[in-house]
C-alpha positions as CSV (number, residue, x, y, z in Angstrom):
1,X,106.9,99.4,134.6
2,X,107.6,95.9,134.6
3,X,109.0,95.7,137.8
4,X,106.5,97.5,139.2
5,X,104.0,95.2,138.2
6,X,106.0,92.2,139.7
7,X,106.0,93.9,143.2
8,X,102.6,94.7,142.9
9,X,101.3,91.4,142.5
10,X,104.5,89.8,145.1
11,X,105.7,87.7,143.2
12,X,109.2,85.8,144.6
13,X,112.0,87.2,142.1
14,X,113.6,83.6,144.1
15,X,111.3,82.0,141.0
16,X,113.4,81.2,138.2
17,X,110.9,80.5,136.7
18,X,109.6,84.2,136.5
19,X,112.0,86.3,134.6
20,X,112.3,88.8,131.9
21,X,114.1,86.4,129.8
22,X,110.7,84.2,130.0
23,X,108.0,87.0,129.2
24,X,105.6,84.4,128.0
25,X,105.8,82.5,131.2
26,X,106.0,85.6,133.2
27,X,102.5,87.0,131.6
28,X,101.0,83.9,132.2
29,X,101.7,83.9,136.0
30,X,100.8,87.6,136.1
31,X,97.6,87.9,134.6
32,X,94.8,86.0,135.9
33,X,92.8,83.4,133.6
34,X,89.9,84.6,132.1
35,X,88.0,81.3,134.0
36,X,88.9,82.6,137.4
37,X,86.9,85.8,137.2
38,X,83.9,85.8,139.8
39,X,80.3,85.6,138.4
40,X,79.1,86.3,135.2
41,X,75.6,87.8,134.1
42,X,72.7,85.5,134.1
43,X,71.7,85.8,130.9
44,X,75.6,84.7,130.0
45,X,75.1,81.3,131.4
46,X,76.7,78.2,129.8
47,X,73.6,76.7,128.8
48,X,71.3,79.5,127.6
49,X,74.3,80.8,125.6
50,X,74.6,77.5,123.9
51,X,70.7,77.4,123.6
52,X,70.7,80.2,121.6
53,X,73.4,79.5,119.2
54,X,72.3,76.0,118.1
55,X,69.1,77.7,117.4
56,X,70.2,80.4,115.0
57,X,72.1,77.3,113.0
58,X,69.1,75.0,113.1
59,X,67.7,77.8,111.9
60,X,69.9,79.1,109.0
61,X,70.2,75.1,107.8
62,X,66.7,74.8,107.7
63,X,66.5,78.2,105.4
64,X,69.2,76.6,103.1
65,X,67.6,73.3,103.5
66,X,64.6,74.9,101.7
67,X,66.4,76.3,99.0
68,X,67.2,73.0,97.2
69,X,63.6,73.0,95.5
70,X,64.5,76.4,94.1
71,X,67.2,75.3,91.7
72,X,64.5,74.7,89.3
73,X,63.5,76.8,85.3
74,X,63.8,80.2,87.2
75,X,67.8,79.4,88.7
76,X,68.3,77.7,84.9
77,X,67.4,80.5,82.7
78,X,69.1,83.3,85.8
79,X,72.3,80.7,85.0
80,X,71.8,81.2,81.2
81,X,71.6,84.9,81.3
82,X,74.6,85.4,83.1
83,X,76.2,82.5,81.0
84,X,75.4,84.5,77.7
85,X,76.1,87.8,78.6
86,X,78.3,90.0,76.8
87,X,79.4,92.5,79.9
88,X,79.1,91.9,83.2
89,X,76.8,90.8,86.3
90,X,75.6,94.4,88.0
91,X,74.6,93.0,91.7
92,X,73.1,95.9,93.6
93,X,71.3,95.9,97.3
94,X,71.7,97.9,99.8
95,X,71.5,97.2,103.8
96,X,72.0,93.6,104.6
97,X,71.6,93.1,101.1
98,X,74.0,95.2,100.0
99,X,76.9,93.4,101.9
100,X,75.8,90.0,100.6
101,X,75.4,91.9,97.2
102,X,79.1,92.9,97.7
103,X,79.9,89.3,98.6
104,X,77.8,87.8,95.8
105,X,79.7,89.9,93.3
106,X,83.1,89.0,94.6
107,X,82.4,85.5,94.0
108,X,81.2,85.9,90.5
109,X,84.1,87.8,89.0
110,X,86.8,85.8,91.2
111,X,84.9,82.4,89.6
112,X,85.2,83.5,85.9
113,X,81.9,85.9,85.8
114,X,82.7,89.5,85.6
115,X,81.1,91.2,88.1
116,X,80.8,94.0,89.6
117,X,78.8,95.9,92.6
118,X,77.0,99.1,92.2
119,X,75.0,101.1,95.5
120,X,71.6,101.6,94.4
121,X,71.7,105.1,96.3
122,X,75.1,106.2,94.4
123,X,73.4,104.4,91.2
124,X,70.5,107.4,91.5
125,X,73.7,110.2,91.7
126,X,75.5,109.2,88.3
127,X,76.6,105.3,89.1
128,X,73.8,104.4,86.5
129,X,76.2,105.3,84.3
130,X,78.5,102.0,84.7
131,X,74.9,100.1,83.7
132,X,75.5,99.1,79.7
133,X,72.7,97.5,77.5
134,X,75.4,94.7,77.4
135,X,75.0,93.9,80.9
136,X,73.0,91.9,83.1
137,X,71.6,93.0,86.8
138,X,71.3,91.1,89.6
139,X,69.3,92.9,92.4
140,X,68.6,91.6,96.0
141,X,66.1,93.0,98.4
142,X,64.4,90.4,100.6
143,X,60.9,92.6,100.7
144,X,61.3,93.5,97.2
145,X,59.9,96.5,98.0
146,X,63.6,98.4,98.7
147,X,62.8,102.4,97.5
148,X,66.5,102.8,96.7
149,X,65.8,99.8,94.1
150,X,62.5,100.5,92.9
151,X,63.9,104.1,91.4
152,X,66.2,102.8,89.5
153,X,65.2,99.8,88.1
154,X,62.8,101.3,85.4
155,X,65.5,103.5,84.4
156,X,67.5,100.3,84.0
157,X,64.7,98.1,82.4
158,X,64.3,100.5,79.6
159,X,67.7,100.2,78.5
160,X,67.0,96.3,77.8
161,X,69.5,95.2,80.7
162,X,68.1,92.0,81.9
163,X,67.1,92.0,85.1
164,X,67.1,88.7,87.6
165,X,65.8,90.0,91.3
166,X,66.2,87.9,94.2
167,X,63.9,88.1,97.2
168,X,62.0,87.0,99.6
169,X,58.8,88.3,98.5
170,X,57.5,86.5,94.9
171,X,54.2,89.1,95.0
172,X,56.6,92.1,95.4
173,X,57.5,95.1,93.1
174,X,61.0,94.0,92.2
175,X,60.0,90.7,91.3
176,X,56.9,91.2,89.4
177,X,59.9,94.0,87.1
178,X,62.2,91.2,86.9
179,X,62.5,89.0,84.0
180,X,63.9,86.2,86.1
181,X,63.1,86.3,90.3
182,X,64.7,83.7,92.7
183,X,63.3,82.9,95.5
184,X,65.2,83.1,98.5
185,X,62.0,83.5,101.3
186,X,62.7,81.8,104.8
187,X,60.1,80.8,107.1
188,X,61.9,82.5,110.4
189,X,64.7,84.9,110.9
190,X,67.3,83.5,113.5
191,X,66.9,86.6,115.2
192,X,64.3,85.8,118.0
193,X,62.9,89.5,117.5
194,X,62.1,88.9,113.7
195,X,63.8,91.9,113.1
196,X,67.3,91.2,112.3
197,X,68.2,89.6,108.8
198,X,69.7,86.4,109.4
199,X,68.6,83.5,107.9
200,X,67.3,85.6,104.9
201,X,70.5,87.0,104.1
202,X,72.4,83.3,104.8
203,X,70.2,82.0,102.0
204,X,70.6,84.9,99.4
205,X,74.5,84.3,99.8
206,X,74.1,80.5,99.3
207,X,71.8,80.9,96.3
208,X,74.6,83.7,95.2
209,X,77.4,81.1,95.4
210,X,75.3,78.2,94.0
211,X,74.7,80.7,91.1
212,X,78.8,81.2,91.2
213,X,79.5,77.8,91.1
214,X,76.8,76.5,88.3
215,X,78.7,79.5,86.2
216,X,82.3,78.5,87.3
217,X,81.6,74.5,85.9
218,X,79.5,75.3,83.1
219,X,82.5,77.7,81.9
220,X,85.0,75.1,82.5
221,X,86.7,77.2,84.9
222,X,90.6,76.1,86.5
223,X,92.0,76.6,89.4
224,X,94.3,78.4,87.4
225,X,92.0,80.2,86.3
226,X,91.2,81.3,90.2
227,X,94.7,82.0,90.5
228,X,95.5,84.3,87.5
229,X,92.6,86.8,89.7
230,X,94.3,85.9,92.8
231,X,98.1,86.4,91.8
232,X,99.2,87.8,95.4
233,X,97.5,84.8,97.3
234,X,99.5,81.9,98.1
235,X,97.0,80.2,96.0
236,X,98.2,82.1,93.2
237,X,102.2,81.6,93.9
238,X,101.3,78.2,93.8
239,X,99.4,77.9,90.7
240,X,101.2,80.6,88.6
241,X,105.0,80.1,89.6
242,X,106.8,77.7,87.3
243,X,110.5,76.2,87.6
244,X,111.8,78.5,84.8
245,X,110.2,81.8,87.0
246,X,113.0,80.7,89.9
247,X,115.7,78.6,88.6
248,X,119.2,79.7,88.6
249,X,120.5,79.7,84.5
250,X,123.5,80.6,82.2
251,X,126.5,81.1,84.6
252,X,124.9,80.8,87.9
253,X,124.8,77.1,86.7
254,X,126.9,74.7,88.7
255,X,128.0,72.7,86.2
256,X,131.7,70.4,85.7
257,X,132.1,67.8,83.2
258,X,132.8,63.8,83.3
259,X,136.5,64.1,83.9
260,X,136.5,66.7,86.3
261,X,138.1,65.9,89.5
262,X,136.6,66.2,93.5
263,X,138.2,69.1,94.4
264,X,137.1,71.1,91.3
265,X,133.7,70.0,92.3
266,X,134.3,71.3,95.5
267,X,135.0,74.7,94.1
268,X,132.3,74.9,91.6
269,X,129.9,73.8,94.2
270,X,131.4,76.5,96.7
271,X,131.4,79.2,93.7
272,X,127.8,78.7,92.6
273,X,126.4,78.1,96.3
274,X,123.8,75.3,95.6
275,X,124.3,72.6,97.3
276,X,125.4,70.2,94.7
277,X,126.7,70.3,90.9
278,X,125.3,69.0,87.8
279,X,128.2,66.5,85.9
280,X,127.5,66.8,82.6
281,X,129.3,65.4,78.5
282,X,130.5,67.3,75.7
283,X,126.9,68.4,74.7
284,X,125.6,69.3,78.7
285,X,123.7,66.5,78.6
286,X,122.6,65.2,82.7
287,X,125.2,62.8,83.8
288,X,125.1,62.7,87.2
289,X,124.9,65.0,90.3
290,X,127.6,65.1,93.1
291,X,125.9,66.8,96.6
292,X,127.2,68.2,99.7
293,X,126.1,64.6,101.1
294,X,128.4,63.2,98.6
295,X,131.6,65.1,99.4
296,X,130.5,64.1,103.0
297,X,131.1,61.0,102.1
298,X,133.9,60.9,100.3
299,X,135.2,62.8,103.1
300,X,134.6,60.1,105.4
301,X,135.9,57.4,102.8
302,X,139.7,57.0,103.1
303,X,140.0,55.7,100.3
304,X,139.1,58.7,98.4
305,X,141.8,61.0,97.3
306,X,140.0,64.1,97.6
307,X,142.4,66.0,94.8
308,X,143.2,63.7,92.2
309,X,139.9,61.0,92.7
310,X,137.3,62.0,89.4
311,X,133.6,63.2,90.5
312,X,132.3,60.9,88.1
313,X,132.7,57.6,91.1
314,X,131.1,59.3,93.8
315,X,128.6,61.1,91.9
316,X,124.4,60.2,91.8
317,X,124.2,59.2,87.9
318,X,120.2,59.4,88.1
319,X,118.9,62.0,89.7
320,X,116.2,63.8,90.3
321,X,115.2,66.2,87.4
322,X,112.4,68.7,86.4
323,X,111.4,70.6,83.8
324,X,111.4,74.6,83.2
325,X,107.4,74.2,82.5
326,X,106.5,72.5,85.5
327,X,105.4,74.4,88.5
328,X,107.7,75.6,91.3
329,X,105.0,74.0,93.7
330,X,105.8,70.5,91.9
331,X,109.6,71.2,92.7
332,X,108.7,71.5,96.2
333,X,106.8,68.1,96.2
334,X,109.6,66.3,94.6
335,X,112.2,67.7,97.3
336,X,110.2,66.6,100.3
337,X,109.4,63.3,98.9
338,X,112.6,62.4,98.3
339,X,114.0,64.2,101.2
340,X,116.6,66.5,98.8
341,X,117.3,70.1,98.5
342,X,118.2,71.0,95.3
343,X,117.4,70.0,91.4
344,X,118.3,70.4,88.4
345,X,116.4,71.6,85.5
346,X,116.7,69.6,81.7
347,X,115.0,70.0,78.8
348,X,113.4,67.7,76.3
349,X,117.0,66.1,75.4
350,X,118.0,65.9,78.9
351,X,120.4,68.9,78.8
352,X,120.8,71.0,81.9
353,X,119.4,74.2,81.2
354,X,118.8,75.6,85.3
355,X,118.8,74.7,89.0
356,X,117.0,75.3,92.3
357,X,117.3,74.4,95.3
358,X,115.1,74.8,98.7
359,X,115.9,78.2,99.3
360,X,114.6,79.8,95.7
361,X,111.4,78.3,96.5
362,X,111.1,80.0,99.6
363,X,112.2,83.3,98.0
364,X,109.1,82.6,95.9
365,X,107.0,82.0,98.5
366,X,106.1,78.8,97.4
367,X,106.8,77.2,100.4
C-alpha cells in the first residue's frame, strides 16, 4: 500500500531522505499542508472568523463581569446552607442546564461538598427517592420556568429540603419556590440568534464554582484533601504517596558497616541493585554512603587498593537523607536538586530504616 502511494505521487526513491525508515518525514512530504488547499468558503474568512469569536468572549466576560454584584445576602445564606448541611448538595437541571448542573456538582463533592446530580425527568420516575430531608437542592433553569423542574419541586419542598434555584429569571416560578435564588441573568447570549445558551450557561458555571470555592476555604479544605477524591490522578500520587509507601526495607537494604572493606561494598551494592550503600555503626546508625560515583573514583585513583582499602575513606559521611513520613514527591525534589539518584531513609535517631532510588519513584508514578 505504501509503495503504491509513493509511485502515485512520483516521488524519487533516489531521496534519502524519503524512506520507510523515516515515516514521519515520509508523511510529511506525502501529504499536502492543510495551508496549500485552494479556496475556502466565504463565510470561513480569516477575519470574519476572528470577528466572531472575539465577540462570543467579549460577550461571556461581560456576563461574568456582571456577576460580581451578585455575591451579595442571597450567595451568603446559598453558602450557609450548603455549609450547614447534614447530606448533600442535590444539583438538578436538565438541557444546557443539566450539563452545567453535572459540572456544578462535580466541583462540589471533588472540593469537600458532597454532591451529587439527579435528572429532573428520572427524578419524576423513582430518582426522588435519593432526595432526603437532610439534603439541600440546588436547581438551575435559566427561565425558571423548566416543566421537568416545576413537577418536582413541590414534591421536594414539602419534605423541608431547602431549596436554592439559580436562574436567569428573578419573577419566575422556580425562584419565587426557592428559599434562596441566585441570579445568574445575562444581558445577550453569545449566540447571534439569541437562541443558543452561551453566555447564560458560562455564568451559572462561574457562580457554581464561585459557590465551590467560598465552600472549599470556608471548610478549610487541602490539597490533600483534593487528592484523597482524586487518588488515580497524578495529583493524587503526588499528594498521597509517601517515602515509606516505596522505599526498599528489611533485607532489600544495602547496608555494610564502618570496617567493611571496598570490595564488600562492591558486592552489597551489586546484590541489593541501588546504586549505592548505606555505611552504618554498631546500632545502624547513618555513617556515610559510598555510590556508584564513588567506586568510580576510587577506580580511577591508583592509590586505592580496591580489596583491602576500607569504605569508610572514600565514602560521603553526610548525605542526603529523608524521612519514611515525607512524601515520595519531596524525594524526587531532593534528587534533582542535588543531582543524585538514590537516598536513604532514617528515622528520628538517624538509623537507616529504608532506601529509594530514581527508579522506585517512577514505579510510583511520581515522576
Amino acid at each position: 500500500m505504501v509503495l503504491k502511494i509513493l509511485r502515485r505521487r512520483k516521488l524519487e526513491w533516489a531521496d534519502p531522505a524519503v524512506s520507510l525508515l523515516n515515516p514521519k518525514l515520509m508523511n510529511a512530504q506525502t501529504q499536502p499542508a492543510v495551508a496549500e488547499f485552494p479556496g475556502t468558503h466565504p463565510m470561513l474568512a480569516e477575519a470574519s472568523v476572528r470577528n466572531s469569536a472575539l465577540a462570543v468572549i467579549d460577550t461571556e466576560a461581560r456576563a461574568i463581569a456582571a456577576l460580581r454584584d451578585r455575591v451579595n445576602g442571597s450567595f451568603l445564606l446559598a453558602c450557609q446552607l450548603m455549609f450547614d448541611c447534614p447530606g448533600r448538595v442535590v444539583v438538578i437541571g436538565i438541557g444546557k442546564s443539566g450539563h452545567i448542573a453535572r459540572k456544578i456538582a462535580a466541583t462540589l463533592a471533588s472540593t469537600g461538598t458532597p454532591a451529587f446530580f439527579v435528572h429532573p425527568a428520572e427524578a419524576s420516575h423513582g430518582d426522588l427517592g435519593m432526595i432526603t430531608h437532610k439534603d439541600v437542592v440546588l436547581s438551575l433553569s435559566n427561565s425558571g420556568e423548566t416543566d421537568e423542574l416545576l413537577t418536582i419541586l413541590p414534591l421536594i419542598k414539602r419534605q423541608g429540603v431547602p431549596l436554592i434555584s439559580m436562574t436567569g429569571n428573578e419573577n419566575s416560578s422556580l425562584a419565587r419556590l426557592a428559599d434562596v435564588h441566585l441570579d445568574v441573568s445575562v444581558p445577550a447570549e453569545a449566540c447571534p440568534l439569541g437562541l443558543a445558551p452561551t453566555a447564560s450557561t458560562t455564568a451559572a458555571l462561574v457562580m457554581g464554582d464561585a459557590l465551590a470555592i467560598a465552600l472549599l476555604e470556608a471548610r478549610g479544605f487541602t490539597s490533600e484533601d483534593f487528592a484523597r477524591s482524586h487518588p488515580a490522578g497524578s495529583l493524587g500520587r503526588r499528594l498521597l504517596v509517601h517515602i515509606g509507601d516505596v522505599m526498599h526495607t528489611g533485607d532489600k537494604i544495602p547496608l555494610i558497616d564502618g570496617t567493611a572493606s571496598l570490595s564488600t561494598a562492591l558486592v552489597e551494592m551489586t546484590r541489593k541493585g541501588l546504586g549505592m550503600t548505606a555505611v552504618v555503626d554498631a546500632e545502624r546508625r547513618l555513617l556515610g554512603v559510598f555510590t556508584d560515583g564513588d567506586l568510580r573514583r576510587a577506580v580511577d585513583d591508583d592509590d586505592v587498593d580496591l580489596r583491602s582499602t576500607p569504605v569508610h575513606r572514600l565514602m560521603s559521611s553526610n548525605p542526603k537523607t529523608i524521612t519514611a513520613d515525607k512524601l515520595a514527591a519531596e524525594a524526587a525534589r531532593v534528587m534533582e536538586a542535588h543531582k543524585i539518584h538514590a537516598l536513604l531513609v532514617v528515622d528520628a535517631d538517624h538509623r537507616v530504616v529504608g532506601a529509594l532510588n530514581i527508579h522506585d519513584l517512577l514505579r510510583a508514578r511520581v515522576v
